[in-house]
DOBARO-439875 format. One line per 4 residues: their letters; for each residue x, y, z of C-alpha. Coordinates in steps of 0.5 Angstrom, whole numbers, m for minus. Example, Ala and Ser with C-alpha at 12.3 -4.5 7.8 and 13.67 -1.06 7.14 Angstrom:
2
AS) 25/m9/16; 27/m2/14
***
This chain:
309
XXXX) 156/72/79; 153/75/73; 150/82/75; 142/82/75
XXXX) 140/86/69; 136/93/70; 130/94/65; 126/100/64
XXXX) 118/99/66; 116/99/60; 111/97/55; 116/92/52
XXXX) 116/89/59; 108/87/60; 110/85/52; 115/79/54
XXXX) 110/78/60; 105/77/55; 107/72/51; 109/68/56
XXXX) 102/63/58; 106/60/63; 105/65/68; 98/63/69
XXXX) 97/60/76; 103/61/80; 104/67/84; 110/68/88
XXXX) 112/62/84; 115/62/77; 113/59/71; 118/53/70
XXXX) 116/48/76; 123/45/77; 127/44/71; 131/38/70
XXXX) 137/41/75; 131/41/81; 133/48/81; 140/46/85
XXXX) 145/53/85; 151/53/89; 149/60/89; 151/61/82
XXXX) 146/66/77; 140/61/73; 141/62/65; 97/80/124
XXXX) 93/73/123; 97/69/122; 98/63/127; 99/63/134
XXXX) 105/60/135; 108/56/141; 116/55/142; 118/48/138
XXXX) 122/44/143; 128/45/140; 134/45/146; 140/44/142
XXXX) 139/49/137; 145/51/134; 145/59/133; 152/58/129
XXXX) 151/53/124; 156/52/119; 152/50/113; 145/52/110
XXXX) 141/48/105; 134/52/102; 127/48/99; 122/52/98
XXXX) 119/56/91; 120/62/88; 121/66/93; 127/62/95
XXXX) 130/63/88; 129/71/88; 125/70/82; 123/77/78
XXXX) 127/80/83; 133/82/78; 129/81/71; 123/79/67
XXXX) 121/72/69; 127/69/71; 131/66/77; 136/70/80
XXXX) 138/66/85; 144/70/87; 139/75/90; 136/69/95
XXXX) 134/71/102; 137/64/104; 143/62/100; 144/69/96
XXXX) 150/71/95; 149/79/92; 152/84/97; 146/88/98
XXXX) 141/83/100; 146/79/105; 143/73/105; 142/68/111
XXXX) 148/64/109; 151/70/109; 150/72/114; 151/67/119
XXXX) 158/63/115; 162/70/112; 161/71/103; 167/67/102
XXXX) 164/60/106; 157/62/104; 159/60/97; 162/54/98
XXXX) 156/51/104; 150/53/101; 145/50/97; 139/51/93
XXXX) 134/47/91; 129/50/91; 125/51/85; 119/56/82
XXXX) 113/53/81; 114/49/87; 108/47/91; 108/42/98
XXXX) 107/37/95; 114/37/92; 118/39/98; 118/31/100
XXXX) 123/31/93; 127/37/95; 128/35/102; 131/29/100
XXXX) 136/33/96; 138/37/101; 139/31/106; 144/29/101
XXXX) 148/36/102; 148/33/110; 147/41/112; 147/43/119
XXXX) 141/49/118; 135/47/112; 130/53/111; 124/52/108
XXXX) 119/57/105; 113/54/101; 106/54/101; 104/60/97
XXXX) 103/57/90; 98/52/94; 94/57/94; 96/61/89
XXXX) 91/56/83; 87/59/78; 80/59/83; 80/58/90
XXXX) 77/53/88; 82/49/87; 87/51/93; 91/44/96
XXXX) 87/42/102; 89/43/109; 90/35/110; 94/34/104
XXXX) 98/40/105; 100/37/112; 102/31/109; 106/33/105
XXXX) 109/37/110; 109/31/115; 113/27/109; 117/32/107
XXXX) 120/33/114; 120/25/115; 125/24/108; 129/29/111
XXXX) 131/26/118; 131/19/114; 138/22/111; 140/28/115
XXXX) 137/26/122; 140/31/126; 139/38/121; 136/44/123
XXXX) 130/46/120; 128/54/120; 121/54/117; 118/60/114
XXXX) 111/62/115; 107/63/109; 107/70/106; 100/74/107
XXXX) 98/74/100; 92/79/101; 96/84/103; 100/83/97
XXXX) 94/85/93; 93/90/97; 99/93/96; 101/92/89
XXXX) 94/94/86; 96/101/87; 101/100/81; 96/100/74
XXXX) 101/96/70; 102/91/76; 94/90/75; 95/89/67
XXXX) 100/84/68; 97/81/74; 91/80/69; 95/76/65
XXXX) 94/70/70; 98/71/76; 95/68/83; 87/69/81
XXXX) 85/66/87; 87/72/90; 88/78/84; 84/77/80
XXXX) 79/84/78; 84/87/82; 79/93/83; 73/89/84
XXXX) 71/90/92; 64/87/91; 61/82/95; 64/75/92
XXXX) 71/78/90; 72/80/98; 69/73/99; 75/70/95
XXXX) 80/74/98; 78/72/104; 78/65/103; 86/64/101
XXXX) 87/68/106; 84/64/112; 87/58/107; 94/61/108
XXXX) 93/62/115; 91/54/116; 97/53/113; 101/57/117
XXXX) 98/53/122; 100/47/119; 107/49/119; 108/51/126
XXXX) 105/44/129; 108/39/124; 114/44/126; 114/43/133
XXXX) 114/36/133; 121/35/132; 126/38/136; 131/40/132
XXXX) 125/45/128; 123/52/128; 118/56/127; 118/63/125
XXXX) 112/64/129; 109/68/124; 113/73/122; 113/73/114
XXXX) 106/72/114; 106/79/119; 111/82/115; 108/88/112
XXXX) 112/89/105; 112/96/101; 112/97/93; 119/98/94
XXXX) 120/91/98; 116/88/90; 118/87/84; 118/92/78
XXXX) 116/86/74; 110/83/76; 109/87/83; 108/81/87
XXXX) 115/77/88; 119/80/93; 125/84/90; 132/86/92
XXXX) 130/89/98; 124/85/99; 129/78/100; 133/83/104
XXXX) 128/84/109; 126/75/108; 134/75/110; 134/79/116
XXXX) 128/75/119; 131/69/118; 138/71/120; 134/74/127
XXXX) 130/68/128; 136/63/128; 140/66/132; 136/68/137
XXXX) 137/64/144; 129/62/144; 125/61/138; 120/66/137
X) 113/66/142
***
């Protein structure tokens, strides 16, 4: 495993970040949007408001699975948590295997098992809409846990404006879950909420150099003029937030209609990220710590006897 680089915050990283226009519309997403390997890593290194949910039916469920497979964006590919504008998968809350974060694979199938059935097929930039590919991907892996963790860079867009809408995020969803069971009927699925990306906002604007970077295009449906707290600034804000909110929604009823499916029951969404818990390059993807704590979550909730209330 390649040891994640360590750098300076310096001017010469807001520099790097600067040449890069891909930044522009995706937060906690990345710039690639997939790239001809899908994002797939068997683990090696890459060169509150929410909804109030009711228990999925799941009565068979597995606490001990023996095998994981994760969809998802950049979140699920650590990206920004180990160095500038790359993924770092080795760090990843799902199929990690970096010793300080122990990932839900590890922690539910040892290190050495870990690396040998997990898979990731994520990729950064990824919205809903690509999910239906990805989960068919993860079908072919015939896992017997599937993690899902997407939905942010729906409504991480350039405006507001421009956010996927509710039924087409359902859809999607809804399409998604259908391509996996038509390959791996029987695959369990643990579905994250969306992260609460106002809160995100409000954490990381206390950082200036996190403002400068954030200007250069991440999520400006949400971050954008960091500090103006006027009327249709506020406004704005609130909107994405309520949008993910409704997707959250999405994922808990769409979740709850197959009994091999659980739901976080908002416990990402609720989870109150500290700087510490941020990444050091763009102070809004999740960091080492960060995906530890999306680590823990994940592993309580799968193995918990009954799915969160």
């Amino acid at each position: 495993m390649r040891e994640p680089a360590t750098r300076p915050r310096t001017r010469g990283a807001l520099a790097a970040l600067a040449a890069l226009g891909c930044v522009g519309t995706a937060a906690l997403a990345g710039c690639s949007g997939g790239g001809g390997d899908h994002g797939v890593s068997r683990n090696a290194p890459a060169s509150s408001r929410g909804a109030s949910p009711s228990p999925s039916p799941t009565p068979d469920w597995n606490p001990r699975p023996g095998s994981v497979a994760a969809v998802g964006d950049s979140i699920t590919r650590g990206f920004d948590a180990c160095s500038v504008l790359a993924d770092c998968p080795e760090v990843s809350w799902a199929t990690g295997t970096d010793a300080a974060v122990r990932s839900l694979a590890v922690r539910l199938l040892g290190a050495s098992k870990a690396a040998d059935h997990s898979w990731n097929h994520a990729a950064s930039g990824a919205r809903m809409v690509q999910l239906p590919a990805q989960m068919a991907l993860a079908a072919k892996e015939r896992p017997e846990l599937v993690t899902v963790m997407i939905g942010a860079n729906d409504a991480c867009r350039d405006s507001a404006a421009l956010m996927t809408p509710v039924a087409d995020f359902r859809a999607s969803f809804t399409a998604s879950m259908r391509q996996l069971r038509a390959g791996a009927p029987k695959a369990q699925v643990y579905v994250s909420s969306v992260p609460d990306l106002k809160r995100l906002w409000s954490t990381g604007r206390v950082n200036e150099l996190g403002k400068k970077i954030w200007d250069l295009g991440i999520c400006q449906s949400m971050l954008a003029g960091a500090d103006d707290l006027g009327p249709a600034a506020v406004a704005r804000r609130e909107a994405v937030r309520e949008r993910v909110v409704a997707y959250n929604e999405v994922l808990r009823e769409v979740c709850a209609k197959d009994r091999h499916c659980r739901y976080d029951g908002g416990a990402v969404f609720g989870f109150r990220f500290t700087s510490a818990q941020l990444s050091p390059w763009d102070w809004f993807h999740p960091s080492r710590d960060g995906q530890a704590r999306l680590a823990e979550i994940a592993y309580r909730n799968v193995t918990a006897s009954q799915p969160p209330a």
